[in-house]
TORMAR-98680 format. One record per residue (C-alpha): residue number from 1; residue in three letters; chain; x, z, y. Coordinates in Angstrom, 1 decimal. Each point is the difference from the previous one (the first is absolute). Layout:
N
+-----+------+------+--------+--------+--------+
| pos | code | unit |     px |     pz |     py |
+-----+------+------+--------+--------+--------+
| NUM |  Ala |    A |      X |      Z |      Y |
...
+-----+------+------+--------+--------+--------+
//
This chain:
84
+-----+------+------+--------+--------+--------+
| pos | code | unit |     px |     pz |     py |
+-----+------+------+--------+--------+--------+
|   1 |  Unk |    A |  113.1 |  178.7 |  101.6 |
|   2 |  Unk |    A |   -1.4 |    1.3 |    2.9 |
|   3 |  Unk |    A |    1.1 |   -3.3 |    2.3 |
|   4 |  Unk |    A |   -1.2 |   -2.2 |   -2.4 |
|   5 |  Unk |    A |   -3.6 |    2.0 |   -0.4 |
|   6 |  Unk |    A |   -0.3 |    1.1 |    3.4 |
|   7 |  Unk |    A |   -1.0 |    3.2 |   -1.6 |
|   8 |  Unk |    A |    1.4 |    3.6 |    0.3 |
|   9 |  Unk |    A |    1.6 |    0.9 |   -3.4 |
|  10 |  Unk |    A |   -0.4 |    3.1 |   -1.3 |
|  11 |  Unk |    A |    2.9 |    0.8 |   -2.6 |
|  12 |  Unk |    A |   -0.2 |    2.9 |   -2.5 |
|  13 |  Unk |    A |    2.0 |    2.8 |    0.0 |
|  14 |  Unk |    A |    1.4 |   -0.3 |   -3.7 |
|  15 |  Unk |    A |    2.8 |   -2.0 |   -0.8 |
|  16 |  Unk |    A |   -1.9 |   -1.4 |   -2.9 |
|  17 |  Unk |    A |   -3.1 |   -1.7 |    1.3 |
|  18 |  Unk |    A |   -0.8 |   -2.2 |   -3.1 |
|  19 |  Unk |    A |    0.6 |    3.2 |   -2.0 |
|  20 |  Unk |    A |   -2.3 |    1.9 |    2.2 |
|  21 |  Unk |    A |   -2.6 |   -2.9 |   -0.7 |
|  22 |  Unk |    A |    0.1 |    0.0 |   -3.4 |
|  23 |  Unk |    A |   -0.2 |    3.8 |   -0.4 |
|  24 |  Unk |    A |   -3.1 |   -0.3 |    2.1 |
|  25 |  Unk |    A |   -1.4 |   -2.8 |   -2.0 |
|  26 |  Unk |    A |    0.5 |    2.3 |   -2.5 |
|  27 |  Unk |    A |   -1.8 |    2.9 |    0.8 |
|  28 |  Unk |    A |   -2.6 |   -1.8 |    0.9 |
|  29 |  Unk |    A |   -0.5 |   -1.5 |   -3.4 |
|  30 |  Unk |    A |    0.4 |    3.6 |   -1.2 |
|  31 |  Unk |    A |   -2.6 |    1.0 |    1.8 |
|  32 |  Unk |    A |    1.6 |    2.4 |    2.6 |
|  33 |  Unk |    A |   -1.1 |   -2.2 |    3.0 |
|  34 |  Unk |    A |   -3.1 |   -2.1 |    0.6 |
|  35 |  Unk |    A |    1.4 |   -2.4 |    2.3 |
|  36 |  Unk |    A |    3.6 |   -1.5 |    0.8 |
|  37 |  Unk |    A |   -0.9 |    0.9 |    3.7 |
|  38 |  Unk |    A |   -0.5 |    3.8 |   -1.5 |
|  39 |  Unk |    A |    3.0 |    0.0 |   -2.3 |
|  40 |  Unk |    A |    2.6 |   -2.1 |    3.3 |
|  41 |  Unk |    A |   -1.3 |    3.2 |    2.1 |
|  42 |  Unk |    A |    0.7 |    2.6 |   -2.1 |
|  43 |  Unk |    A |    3.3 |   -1.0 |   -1.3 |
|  44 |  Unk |    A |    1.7 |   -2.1 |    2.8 |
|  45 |  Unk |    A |    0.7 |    0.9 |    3.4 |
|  46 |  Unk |    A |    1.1 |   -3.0 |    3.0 |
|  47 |  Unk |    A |    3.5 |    0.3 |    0.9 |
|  48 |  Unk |    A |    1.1 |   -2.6 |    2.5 |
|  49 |  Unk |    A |   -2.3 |   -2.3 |    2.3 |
|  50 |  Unk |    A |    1.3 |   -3.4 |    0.8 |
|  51 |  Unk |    A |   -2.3 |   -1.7 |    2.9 |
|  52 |  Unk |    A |    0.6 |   -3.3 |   -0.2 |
|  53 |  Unk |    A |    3.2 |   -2.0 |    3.3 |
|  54 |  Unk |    A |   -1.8 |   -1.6 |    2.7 |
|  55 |  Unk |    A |    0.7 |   -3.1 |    2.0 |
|  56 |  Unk |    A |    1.9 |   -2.7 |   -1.0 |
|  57 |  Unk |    A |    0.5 |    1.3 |   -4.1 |
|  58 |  Unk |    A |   -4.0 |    0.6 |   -0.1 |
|  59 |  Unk |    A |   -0.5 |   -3.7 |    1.7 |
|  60 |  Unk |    A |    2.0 |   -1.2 |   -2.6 |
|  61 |  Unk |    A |   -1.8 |    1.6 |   -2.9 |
|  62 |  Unk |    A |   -3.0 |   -1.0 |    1.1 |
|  63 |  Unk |    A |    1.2 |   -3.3 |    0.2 |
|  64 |  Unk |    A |    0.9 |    0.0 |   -3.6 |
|  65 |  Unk |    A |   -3.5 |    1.6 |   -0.6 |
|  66 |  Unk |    A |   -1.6 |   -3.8 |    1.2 |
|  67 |  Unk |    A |    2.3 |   -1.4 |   -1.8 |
|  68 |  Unk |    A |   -0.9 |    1.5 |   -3.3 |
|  69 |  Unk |    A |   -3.7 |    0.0 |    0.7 |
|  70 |  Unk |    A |    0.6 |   -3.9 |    0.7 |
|  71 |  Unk |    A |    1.9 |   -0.3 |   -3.4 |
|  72 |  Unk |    A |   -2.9 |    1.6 |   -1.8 |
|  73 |  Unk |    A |   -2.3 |   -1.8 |    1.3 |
|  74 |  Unk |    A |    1.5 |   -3.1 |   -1.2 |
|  75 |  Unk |    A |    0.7 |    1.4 |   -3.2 |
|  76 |  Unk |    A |   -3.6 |    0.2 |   -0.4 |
|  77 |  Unk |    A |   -0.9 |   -3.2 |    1.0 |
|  78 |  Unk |    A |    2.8 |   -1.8 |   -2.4 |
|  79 |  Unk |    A |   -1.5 |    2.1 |   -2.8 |
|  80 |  Unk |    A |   -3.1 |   -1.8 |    1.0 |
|  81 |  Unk |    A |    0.6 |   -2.9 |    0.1 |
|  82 |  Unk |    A |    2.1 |    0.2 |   -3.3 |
|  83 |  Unk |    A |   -2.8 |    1.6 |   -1.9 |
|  84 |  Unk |    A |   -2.3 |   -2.7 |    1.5 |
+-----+------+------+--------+--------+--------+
//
């Protein structure tokens, strides 16, 4: 995930991160938090940070990045002209 962002991920401690969402989601309809960003601070803590590979990988994902930014592009315009 991190090559094809050309973020840093962060990933969660817990094994169960879509657990760990939904409890937070949770409490937050409950009341207990008055934010996600309050509730993700309070019960989650970072684990691992993945930076994203350099050189020839990140040339290549950025090369797909064009390509899909091309691709929606001309999604766009067929929808255009379809609708027009």
């Amino acid at each position: 995930m991190a090559d094809c962002t050309g973020c840093t991920v962060a990933y969660p401690t817990t094994n169960e991160p879509v657990l760990l969402g939904a409890a937070m989601l949770g409490a937050m309809a409950a009341g207990r938090f008055t934010s996600l960003g309050a509730a993700m601070a309070a019960l989650s803590r970072i684990g691992v940070l993945t930076d994203p590979t350099k050189g020839a990988i990140a040339a290549f994902h950025s090369k797909k990045r064009q390509v899909f930014t091309l691709m929606q592009a001309l999604d766009r315009h067929s929808r255009a002209i379809m609708a027009g």
